[in-house]
C-alpha positions as CSV (number, residue, x, y, z in Angstrom):
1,X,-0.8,40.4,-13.1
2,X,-2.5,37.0,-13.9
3,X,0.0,34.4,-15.8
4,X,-1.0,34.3,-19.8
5,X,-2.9,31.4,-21.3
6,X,0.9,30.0,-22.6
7,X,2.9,30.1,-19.4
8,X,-0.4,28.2,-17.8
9,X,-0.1,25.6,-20.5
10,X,3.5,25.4,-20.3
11,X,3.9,24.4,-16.5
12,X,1.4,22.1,-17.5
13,X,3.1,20.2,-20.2
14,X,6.4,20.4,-17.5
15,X,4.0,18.0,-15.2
16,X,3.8,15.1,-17.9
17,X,7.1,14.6,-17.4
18,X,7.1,13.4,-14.2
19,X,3.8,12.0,-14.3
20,X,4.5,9.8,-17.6
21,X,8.1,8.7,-15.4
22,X,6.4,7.6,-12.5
23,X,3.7,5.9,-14.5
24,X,6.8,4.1,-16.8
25,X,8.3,3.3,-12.9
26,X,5.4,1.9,-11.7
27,X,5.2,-0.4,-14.7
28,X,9.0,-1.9,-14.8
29,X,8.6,-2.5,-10.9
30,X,5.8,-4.6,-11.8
31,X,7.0,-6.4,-14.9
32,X,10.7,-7.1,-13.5
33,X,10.6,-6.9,-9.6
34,X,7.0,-7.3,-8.0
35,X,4.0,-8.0,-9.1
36,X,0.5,-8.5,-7.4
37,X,-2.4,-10.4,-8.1
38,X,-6.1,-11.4,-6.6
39,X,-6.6,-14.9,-5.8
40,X,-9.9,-15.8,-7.4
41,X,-10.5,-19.5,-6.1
42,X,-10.1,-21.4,-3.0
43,X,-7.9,-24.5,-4.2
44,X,-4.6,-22.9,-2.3
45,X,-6.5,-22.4,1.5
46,X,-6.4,-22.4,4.1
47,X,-2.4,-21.0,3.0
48,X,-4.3,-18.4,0.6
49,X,-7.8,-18.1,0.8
50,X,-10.4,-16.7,-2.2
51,X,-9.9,-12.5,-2.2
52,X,-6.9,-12.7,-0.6
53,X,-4.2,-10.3,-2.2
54,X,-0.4,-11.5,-2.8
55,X,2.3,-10.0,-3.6
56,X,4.9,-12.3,-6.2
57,X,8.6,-11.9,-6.0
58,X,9.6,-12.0,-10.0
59,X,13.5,-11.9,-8.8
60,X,15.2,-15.6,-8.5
61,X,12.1,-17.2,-10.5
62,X,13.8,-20.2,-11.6
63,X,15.2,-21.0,-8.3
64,X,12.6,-23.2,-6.8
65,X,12.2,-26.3,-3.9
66,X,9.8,-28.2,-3.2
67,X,7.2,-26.6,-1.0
68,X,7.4,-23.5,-2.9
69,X,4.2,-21.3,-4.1
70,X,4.0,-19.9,-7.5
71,X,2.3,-18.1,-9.9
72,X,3.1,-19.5,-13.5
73,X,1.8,-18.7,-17.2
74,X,-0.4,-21.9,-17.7
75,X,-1.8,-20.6,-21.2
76,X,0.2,-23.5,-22.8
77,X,0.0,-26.1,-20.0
78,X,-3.1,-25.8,-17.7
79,X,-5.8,-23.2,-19.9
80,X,-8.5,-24.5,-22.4
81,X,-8.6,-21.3,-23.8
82,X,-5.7,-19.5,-25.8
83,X,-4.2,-15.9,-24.3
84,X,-6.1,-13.0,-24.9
85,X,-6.2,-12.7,-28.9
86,X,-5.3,-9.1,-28.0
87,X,-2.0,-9.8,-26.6
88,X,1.0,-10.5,-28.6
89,X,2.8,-13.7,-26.4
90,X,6.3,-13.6,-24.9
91,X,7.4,-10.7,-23.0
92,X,5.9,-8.2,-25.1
93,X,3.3,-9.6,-24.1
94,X,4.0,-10.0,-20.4
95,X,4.7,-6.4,-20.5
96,X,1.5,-5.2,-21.9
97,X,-0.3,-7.0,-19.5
98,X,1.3,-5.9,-16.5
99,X,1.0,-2.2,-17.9
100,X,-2.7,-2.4,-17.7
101,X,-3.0,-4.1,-15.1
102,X,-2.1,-1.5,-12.9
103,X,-4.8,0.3,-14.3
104,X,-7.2,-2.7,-13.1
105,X,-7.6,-3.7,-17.1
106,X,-7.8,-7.8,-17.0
107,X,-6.5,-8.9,-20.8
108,X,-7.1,-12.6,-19.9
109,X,-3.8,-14.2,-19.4
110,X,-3.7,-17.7,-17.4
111,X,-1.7,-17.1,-14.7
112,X,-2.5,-20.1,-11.7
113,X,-1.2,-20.3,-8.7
114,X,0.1,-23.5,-6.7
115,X,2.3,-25.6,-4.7
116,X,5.6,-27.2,-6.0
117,X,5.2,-30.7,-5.3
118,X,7.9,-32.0,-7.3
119,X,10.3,-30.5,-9.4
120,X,12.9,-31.8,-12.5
121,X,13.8,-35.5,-12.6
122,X,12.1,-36.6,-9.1
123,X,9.5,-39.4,-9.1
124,X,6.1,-38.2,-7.1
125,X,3.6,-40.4,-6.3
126,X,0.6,-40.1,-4.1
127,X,-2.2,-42.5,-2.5
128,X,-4.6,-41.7,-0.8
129,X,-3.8,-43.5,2.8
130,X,-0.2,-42.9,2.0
131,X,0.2,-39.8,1.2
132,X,2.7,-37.8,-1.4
133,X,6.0,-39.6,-1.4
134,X,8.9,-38.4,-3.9
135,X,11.7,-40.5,-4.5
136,X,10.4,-42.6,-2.0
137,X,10.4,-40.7,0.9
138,X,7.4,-39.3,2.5
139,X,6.6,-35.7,2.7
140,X,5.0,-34.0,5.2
141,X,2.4,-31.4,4.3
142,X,1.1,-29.0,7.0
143,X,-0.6,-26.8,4.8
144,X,-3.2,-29.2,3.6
145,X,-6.8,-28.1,4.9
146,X,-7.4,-30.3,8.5
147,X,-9.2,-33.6,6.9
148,X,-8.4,-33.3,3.6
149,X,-6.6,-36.4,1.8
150,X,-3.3,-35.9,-0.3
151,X,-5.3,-37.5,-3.4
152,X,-8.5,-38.8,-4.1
153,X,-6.4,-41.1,-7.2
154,X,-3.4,-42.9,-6.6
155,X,-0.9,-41.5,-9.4
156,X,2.9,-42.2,-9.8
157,X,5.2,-40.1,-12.6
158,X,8.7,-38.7,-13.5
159,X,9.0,-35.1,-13.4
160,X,11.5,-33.8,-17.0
161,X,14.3,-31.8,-16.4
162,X,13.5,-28.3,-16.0
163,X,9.5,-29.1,-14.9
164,X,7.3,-29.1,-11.7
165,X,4.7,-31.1,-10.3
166,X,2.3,-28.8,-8.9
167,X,-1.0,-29.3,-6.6
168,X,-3.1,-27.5,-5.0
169,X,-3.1,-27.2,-1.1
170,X,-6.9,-27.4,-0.9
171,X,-7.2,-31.1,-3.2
172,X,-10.3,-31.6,-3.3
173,X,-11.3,-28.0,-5.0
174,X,-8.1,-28.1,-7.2
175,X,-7.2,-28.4,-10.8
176,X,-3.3,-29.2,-10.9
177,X,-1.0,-31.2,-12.6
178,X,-3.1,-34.4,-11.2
179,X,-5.8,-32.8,-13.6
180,X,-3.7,-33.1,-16.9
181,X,-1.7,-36.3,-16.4
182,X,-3.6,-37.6,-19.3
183,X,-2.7,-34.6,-21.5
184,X,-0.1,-33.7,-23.8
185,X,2.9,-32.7,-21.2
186,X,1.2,-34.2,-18.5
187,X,0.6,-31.3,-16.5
188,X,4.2,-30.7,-16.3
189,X,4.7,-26.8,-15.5
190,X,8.1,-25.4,-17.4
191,X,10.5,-23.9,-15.4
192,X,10.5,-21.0,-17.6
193,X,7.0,-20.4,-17.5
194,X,6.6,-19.5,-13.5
195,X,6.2,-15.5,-13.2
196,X,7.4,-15.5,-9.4
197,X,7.1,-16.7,-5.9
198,X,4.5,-15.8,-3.4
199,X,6.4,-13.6,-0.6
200,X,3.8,-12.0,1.0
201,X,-0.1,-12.1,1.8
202,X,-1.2,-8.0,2.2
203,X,-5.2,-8.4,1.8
204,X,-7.3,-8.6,4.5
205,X,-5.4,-7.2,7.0
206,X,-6.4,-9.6,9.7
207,X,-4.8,-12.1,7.3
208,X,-1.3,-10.0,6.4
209,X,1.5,-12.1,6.8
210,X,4.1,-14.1,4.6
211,X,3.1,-17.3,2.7
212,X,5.2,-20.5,2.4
């Protein structure tokens, strides 16, 4: 005998369930665990390149070294334009945002990503011939594009407690803290504003492997 109209509608309604969990899992991996974003620019290669695909870490955010890349929330620090006038701020909405982007929606948040360079109460300073020194002592960087100068302006500044100094690996094509040392802040990132830290590189294949 073929099933009536309500039993059809019934096991249908028993698949929501699952489905609307899954959809709910999906959502808290992405807002507590991992997250993954798109790299729209070229001011991190030849580390991350433009279309590249990387996949951020959200667990031990606020532990961070120098030589670190991260994504932060530069709405307040690094954007000229406020968050998405659709989005509540804060984690409500952090959470909003991640739920639709996994459904490819783009709500406008500022989310950049960069080097750690510096981080609370070191002194970084940079010339051009001589290169990025913090607390006097020189550091290497061999992730900076072959030819490419540590700074095209010589700058020197104190990092507050719980900050970063971030650049760009690419300099010449990058706006980072050097960009906003005349602002308010500085260009200072807050600690609590970085979203993660970039593990892993998974798009293009040819270019899959870890990122540090």
């Amino acid at each position: 005998a073929e099933p009536s109209a309500g039993v059809g509608s019934r096991r249908g309604r028993r698949w929501l369930v699952p489905i609307g969990v899954g959809i709910l899992l999906v959502v808290l991996l992405r807002v507590l665990v991992v997250q993954s974003y798109r790299v729209p620019t070229s001011s991190m290669e030849p580390a991350v390149a433009a279309g590249d695909r990387v996949a951020v870490t959200k667990i031990g955010a606020g532990q961070l070294e120098r030589g670190d890349v991260i994504v932060f929330d530069g709405t307040e620090v690094f954007a000229d334009t406020e968050r998405s006038r659709f989005l509540p701020g804060g984690e409500l909405g952090r959470a909003l945002a991640a739920a639709a982007s996994t459904f490819s929606i783009d709500l406008g948040e500022q989310d950049y990503l960069k080097r750690v360079a510096a981080t609370g109460g070191e002194v970084v300073a940079c010339t051009p011939k001589g290169g990025l020194v913090v607390d006097g002592d020189p550091v290497a960087e061999p992730w900076l594009p072959e030819d490419e100068a540590p700074c095209s302006t010589p700058f020197e500044v104190e990092v507050p407690p719980d900050h970063l100094f971030v650049l760009g690996d690419n300099r010449s094509e990058s706006a980072d803290s050097r960009s906003h040392l005349g602002d308010p802040g500085g260009g200072m990132v807050p600690v609590e504003t970085v979203i993660g830290h970039v593990s892993w590189r998974y798009w293009p294949l040819d270019r899959w492997g870890s990122v540090g």
